[in-house]
C-alpha positions in Angstrom: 3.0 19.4 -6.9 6.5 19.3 -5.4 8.3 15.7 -5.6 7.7 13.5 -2.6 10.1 11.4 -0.4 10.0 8.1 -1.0 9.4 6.2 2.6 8.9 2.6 3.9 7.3 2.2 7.0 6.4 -1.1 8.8 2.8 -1.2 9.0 2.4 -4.8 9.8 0.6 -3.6 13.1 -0.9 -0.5 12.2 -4.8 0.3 11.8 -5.0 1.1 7.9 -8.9 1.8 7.0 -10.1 1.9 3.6 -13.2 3.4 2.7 -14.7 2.0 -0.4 -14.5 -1.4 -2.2 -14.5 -1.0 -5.8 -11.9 -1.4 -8.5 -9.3 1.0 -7.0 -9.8 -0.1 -3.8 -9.7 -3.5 -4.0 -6.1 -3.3 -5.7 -4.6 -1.3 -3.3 -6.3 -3.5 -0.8 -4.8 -6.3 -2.0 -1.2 -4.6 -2.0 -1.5 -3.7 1.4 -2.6 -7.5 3.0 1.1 -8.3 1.7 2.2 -5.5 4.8 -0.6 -5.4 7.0 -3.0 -8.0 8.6 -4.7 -4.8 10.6 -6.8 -3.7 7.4 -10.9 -3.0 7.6 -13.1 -2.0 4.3 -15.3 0.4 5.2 -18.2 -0.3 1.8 -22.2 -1.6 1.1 -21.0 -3.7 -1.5 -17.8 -5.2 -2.1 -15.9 -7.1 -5.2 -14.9 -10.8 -5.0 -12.3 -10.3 -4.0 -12.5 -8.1 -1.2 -15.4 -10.4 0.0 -12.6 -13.7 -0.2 -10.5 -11.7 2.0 -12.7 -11.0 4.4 -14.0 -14.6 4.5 -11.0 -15.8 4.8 -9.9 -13.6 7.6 -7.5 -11.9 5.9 -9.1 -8.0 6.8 -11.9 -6.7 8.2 -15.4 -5.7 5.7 -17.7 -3.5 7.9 -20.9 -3.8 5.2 -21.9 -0.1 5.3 -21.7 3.2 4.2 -19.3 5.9 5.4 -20.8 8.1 8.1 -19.5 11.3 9.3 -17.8 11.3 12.4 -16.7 7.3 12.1 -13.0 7.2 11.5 -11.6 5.2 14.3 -8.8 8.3 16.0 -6.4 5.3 16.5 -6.1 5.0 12.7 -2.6 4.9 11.2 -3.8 5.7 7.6 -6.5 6.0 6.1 -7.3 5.6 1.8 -10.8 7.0 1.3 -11.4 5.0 -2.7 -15.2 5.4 -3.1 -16.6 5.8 -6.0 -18.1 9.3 -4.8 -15.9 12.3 -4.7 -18.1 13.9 -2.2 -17.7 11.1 0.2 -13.4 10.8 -0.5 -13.7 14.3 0.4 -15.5 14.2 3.3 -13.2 11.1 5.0 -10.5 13.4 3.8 -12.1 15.9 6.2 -12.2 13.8 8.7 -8.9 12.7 8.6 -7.6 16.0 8.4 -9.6 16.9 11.9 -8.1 13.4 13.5 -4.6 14.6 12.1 -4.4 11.2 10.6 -2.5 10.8 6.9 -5.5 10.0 4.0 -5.0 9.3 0.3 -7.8 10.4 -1.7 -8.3 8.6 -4.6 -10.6 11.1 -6.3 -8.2 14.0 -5.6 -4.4 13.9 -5.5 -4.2 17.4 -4.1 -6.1 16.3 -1.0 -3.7 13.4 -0.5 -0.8 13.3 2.4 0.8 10.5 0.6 0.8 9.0 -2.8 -0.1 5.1 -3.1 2.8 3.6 -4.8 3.1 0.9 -7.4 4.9 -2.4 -6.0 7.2 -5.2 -7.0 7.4 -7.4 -4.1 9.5 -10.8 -4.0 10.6 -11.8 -0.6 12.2 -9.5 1.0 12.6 -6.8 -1.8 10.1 -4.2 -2.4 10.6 -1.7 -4.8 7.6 1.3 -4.9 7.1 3.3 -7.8 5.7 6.6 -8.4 4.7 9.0 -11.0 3.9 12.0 -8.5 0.3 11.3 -9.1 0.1 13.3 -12.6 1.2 9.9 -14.4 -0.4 6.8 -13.4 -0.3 5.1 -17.0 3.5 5.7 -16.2 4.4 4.5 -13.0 1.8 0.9 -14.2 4.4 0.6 -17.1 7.3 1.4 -15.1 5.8 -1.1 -12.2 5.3 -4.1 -14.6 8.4 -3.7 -16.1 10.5 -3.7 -13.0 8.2 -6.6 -11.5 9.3 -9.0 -14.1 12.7 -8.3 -14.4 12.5 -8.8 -10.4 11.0 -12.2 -11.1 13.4 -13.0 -14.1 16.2 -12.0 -12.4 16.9 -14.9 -10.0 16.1 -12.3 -6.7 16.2 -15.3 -4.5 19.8 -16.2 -5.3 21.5 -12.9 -4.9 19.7 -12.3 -1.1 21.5 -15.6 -0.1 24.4 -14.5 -1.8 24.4 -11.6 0.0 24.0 -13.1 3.6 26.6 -14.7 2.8 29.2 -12.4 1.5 27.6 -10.3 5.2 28.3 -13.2 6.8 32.2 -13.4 5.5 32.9 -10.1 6.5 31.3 -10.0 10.0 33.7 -13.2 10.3 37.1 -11.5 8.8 37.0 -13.2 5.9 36.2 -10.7 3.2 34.6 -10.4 0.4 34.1 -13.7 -1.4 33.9 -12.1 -5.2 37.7 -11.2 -5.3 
């Protein structure tokens, strides 16, 4: 598999659908509620933590089982996580016939884009990615570069930065020398 183009896309009002609610799912679910509050879980059963989400508002949980011919067209993405390859591949068939972009968590050759690790701390995100071959990898890699985001005093150097922005914008140059 060729290397892919890293991309970040505001999705903070896009219809992302996930099918499934297991383990896999409910971590990428809970990375994408820090982008998007348009998410649904498509699953029977869900874990805690999916089901605390939905209680409190935070996605959508439609309690029931993937059935052909029920991706919404007006779906922006789509992750199909069950815990059943026949049914990833199915949404994934579905999605291809919809032309909408699936990750397949069963089947990284079936996938139009890769879900990313993420270090997120206010306005910095950083995604990581191991080309799907590695994912031992990119979780080392992730964890690493989350705590030396939270170690490294983030906050401070985006004010900082407005500020030096701020100095130049006002003819005033840059305030480090």
């Amino acid at each position: 598999m060729s290397r892919q183009f890293p991309i970040f896309l505001d999705i903070s009002n896009k219809k992302i659908y996930v099918y499934g609610a297991g383990k896999i799912a409910s971590r990428r679910v809970m990375t994408l509620l820090d982008f998007s509050p348009c998410l649904t879980v498509v699953a029977p059963q869900a874990s805690p933590k999916i089901r605390e989400a939905s209680e409190a508002g935070m996605l959508r949980w439609v309690c029931e089982k993937y059935e052909t011919g029920t991706v919404p067209k007006d779906a922006f993405m789509v992750l199909a996580a069950t815990d059943d390859s026949a049914v990833n591949e199915a949404v994934w068939r579905e999605c291809k016939d919809k032309g909408i972009p699936v990750n397949v968590c069963s089947d990284r050759s079936l996938c139009d884009f890769q879900f990313p690790g993420i270090a997120l701390k206010g306005d910095l995100v950083v995604g990581i990615n191991a080309g799907g071959a590695d994912h031992r990898l990119a979780r080392e890699w992730t964890d690493r570069i989350r705590k030396e985001v939270e170690r490294d005093g983030y906050d401070d150097q985006a004010e900082k930065a407005q500020n030096d922005s701020k100095a130049q914008e006002n003819g005033s140059g840059d305030q480090d020398g």
